[in-house]
C-alpha positions in Angstrom: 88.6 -118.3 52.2 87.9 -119.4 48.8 84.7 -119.1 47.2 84.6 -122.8 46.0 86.5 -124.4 48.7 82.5 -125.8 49.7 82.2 -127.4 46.5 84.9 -130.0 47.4 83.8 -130.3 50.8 85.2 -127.6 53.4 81.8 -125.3 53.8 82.7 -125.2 57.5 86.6 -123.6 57.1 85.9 -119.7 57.5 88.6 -119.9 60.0 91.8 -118.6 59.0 93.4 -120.1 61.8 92.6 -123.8 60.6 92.4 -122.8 56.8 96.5 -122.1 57.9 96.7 -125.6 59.6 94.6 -127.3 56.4 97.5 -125.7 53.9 100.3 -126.6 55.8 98.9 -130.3 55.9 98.6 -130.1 51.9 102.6 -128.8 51.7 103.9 -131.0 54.1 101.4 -134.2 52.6 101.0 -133.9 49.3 100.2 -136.2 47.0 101.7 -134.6 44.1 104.9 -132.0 43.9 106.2 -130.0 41.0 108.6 -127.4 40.9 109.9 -125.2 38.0 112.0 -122.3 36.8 110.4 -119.3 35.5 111.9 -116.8 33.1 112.8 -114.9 36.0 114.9 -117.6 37.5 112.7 -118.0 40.3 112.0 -121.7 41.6 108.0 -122.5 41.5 106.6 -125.3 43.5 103.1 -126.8 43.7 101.5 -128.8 46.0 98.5 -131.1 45.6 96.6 -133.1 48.0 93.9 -134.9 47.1 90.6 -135.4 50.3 88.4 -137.7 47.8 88.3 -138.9 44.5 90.5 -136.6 42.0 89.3 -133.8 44.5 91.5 -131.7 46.6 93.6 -128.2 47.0 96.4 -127.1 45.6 99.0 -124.6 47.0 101.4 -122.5 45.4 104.3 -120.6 45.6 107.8 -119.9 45.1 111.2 -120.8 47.1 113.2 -117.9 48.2 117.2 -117.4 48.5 117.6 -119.8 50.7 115.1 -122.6 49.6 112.0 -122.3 52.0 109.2 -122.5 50.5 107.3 -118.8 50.4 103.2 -119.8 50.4 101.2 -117.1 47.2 98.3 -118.8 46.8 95.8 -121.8 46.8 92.8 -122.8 45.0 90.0 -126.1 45.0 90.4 -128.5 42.5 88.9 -131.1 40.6 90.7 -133.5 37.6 88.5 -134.1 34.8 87.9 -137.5 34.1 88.4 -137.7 30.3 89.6 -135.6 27.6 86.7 -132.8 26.4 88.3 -131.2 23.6 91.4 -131.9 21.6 90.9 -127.8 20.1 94.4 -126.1 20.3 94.9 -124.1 23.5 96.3 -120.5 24.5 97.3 -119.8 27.9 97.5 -116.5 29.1 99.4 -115.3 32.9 97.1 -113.5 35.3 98.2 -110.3 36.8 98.0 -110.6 40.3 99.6 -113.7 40.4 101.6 -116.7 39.0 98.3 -118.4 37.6 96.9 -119.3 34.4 94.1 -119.2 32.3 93.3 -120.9 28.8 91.4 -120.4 26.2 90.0 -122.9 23.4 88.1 -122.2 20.6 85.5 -125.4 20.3 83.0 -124.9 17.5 80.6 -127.5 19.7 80.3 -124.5 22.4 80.3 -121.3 19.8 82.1 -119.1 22.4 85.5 -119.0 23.5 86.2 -121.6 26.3 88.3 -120.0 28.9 89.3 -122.0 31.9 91.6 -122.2 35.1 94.5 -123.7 34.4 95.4 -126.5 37.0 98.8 -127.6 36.0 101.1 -124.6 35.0 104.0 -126.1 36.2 104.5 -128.2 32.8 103.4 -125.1 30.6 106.1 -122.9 32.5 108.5 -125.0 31.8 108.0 -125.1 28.2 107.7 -121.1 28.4 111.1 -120.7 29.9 112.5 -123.9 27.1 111.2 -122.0 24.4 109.0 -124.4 23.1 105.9 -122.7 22.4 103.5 -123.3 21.2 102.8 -126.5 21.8 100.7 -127.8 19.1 98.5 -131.7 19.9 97.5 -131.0 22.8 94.4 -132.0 24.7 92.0 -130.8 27.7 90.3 -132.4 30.6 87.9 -129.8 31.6 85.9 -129.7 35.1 83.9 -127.3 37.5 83.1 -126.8 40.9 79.8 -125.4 41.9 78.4 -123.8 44.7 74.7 -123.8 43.4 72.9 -126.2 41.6 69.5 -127.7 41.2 68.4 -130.6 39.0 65.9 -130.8 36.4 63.9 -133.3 34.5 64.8 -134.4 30.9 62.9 -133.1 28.1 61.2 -136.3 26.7 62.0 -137.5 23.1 61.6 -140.3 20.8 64.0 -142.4 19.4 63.7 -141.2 16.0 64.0 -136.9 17.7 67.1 -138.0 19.1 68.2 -138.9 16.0 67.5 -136.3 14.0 68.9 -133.7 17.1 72.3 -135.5 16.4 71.7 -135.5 12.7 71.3 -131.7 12.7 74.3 -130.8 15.8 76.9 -132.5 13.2 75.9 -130.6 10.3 75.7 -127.1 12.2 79.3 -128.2 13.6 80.2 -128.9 10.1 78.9 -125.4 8.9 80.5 -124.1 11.8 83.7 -125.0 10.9 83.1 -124.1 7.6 82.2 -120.7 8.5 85.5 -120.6 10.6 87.7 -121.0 7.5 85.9 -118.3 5.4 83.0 -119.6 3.9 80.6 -117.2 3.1 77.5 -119.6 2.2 77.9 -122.0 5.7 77.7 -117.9 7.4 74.6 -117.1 5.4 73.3 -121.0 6.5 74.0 -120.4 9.9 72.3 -116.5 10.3 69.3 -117.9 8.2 68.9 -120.5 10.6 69.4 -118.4 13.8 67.1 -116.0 12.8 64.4 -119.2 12.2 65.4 -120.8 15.4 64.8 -116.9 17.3 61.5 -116.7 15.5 60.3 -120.4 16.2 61.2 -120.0 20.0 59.7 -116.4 20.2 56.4 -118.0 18.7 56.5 -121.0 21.4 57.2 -119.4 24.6 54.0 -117.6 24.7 52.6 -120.9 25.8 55.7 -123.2 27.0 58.1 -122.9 29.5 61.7 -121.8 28.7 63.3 -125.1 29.6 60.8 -127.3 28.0 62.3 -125.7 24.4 66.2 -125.3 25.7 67.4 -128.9 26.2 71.2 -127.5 27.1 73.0 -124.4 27.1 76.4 -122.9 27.9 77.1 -119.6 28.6 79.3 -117.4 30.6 77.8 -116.2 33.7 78.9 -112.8 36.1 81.6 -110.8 35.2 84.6 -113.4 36.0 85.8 -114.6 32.4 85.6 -118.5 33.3 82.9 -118.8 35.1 79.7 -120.2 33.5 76.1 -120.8 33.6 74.8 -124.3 32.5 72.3 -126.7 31.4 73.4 -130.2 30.7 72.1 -133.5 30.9 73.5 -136.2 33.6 75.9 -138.9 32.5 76.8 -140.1 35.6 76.8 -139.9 39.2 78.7 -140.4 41.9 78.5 -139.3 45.9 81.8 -139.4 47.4 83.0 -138.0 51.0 85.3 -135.3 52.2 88.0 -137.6 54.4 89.1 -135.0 56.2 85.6 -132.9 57.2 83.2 -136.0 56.1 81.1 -133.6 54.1 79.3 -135.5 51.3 80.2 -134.6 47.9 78.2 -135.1 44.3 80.7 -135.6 41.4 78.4 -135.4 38.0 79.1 -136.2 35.0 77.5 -134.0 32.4 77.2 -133.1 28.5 76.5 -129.9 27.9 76.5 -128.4 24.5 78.0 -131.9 23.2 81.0 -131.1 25.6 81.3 -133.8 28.6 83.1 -132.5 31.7 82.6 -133.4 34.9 81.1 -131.0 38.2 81.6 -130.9 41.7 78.9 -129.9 43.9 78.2 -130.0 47.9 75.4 -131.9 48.8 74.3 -129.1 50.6 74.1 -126.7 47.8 72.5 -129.0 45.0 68.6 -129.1 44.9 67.2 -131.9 43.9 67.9 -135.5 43.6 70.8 -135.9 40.7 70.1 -139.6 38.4 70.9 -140.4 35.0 69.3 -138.9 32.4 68.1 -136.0 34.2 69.4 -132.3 33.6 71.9 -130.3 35.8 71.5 -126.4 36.0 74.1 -124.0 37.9 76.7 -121.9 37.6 80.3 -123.1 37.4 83.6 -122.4 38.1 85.5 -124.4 35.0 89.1 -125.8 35.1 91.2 -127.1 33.0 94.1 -129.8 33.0 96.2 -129.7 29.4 97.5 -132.9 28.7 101.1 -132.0 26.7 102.1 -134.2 23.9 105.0 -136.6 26.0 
């Protein structure tokens, strides 16, 4: 059983007997069907079904010599909403398995992204046509979680916010400087680290860690895209499960100046989610690359 198959719904498949009966509906029902060559000449197929709003599993395979469909894997998945970052994108196989994982370098974040890849059909195909890299692409990102609690916001003025944003697009602006060389936006940037570490280590003596940390987003355990986060609540949504009837939360949320959107069982967030307040869990991140037509 997957890990995250709760997130979208399915808590109660441990199973194997109906988690067999729940992939064969997806293969037989999908939605969506892609298929592919590979370098090796073998046929790829996916198959996507969706059980609520952009929400549902995928299955995964190959055809054999004489065209049945041979089951590899599955995996729980949820398509982001909008594009996150328009920051070129490498894509790397795993070795277990025919399945993907990319990596983006968005100064916004200051670590390497890396993400699930949810469609490698299209990116196969342009690794068997030769036509990599493909350069103007784009990224939906999204995450399920499996544990979640929400927070309330930090409270600001109209005139903080301001000078919040004011200082985020000079940062990214040194940032990018510092990316291309620039010796004096590095020196900026360590000088004001080293007076941000100082400032905080003064103030949490007497203040609570999350009253000074208004978003963060960093990798969490020792699997390379999953993440820890703190972001603030754009929007949300509470959709159901139409085949178990499980209620799910879809969230909208900004963290780090990146907007992506989370999946959560009801039954694993704590804590009533409304716009404006914060989200903290850990994630499982995805990623959809939208290729240039």
């Amino acid at each position: 059983m997957h890990k995250y198959m709760r997130a979208i719904g399915f808590s109660e498949y441990a199973d194997r007997k109906k988690l067999k009966e729940l992939l064969t509906e997806v293969i037989m029902n999908s939605d969506e069907r892609a298929y592919t060559i590979n370098q090796e000449n073998i046929l790829l197929g996916e198959f996507c079904k969706n059980f609520a709003e952009r929400i549902g599993i995928a299955v995964c395979g190959e055809f054999d010599e004489e065209d049945r469909f041979v089951y590899e894997y599955y995996y729980p998945y949820l398509r982001g909403s909008e594009i996150t970052t328009y920051e070129d994108v490498s894509v790397e196989r795993h070795a277990a398995k025919e399945s993907y994982a990319g990596v983006c370098d968005d100064v916004k974040v200051g670590i390497s992204l890396i993400f699930y890849l949810q469609n490698m059909i299209p990116y196969v195909k342009a690794q068997t046509n030769g036509q990599l890299p493909v350069r103007g692409t784009s990224v939906n990102l999204s995450a399920l979680s499996i544990n979640g609690m929400v927070m309330f916001p930090i409270q600001k003025d109209e005139e903080q916010k301001q000078r919040i944003q004011k200082e985020s697009i000079n940062r990214n602006n040194l940032l990018a400087a510092a990316r291309r060389g620039d010796e004096d936006a590095i020196e900026t940037l360590t000088l004001e680290d080293m007076d941000m570490y100082t400032t905080i280590s003064r103030k949490i003596q007497d203040e609570d860690v999350f009253s000074l940390v208004d978003t963060y987003f960093m990798p969490y355990g020792v699997e390379c895209d999953q993440y820890s986060v703190l972001g603030e609540i754009m929007d949300v949504h509470l959709l159901t499960n139409q085949e178990t009837g499980e209620k799910i939360y879809l969230l909208k949320i900004c963290a780090n100046e990146l907007t992506f959107d989370v999946c959560i069982n009801i039954i694993d967030l704590f804590g009533e989610p409304q716009v404006g307040r914060r989200f903290k869990g850990s994630i499982w991140l995805q990623g959809y690359i939208n290729f240039p037509q």
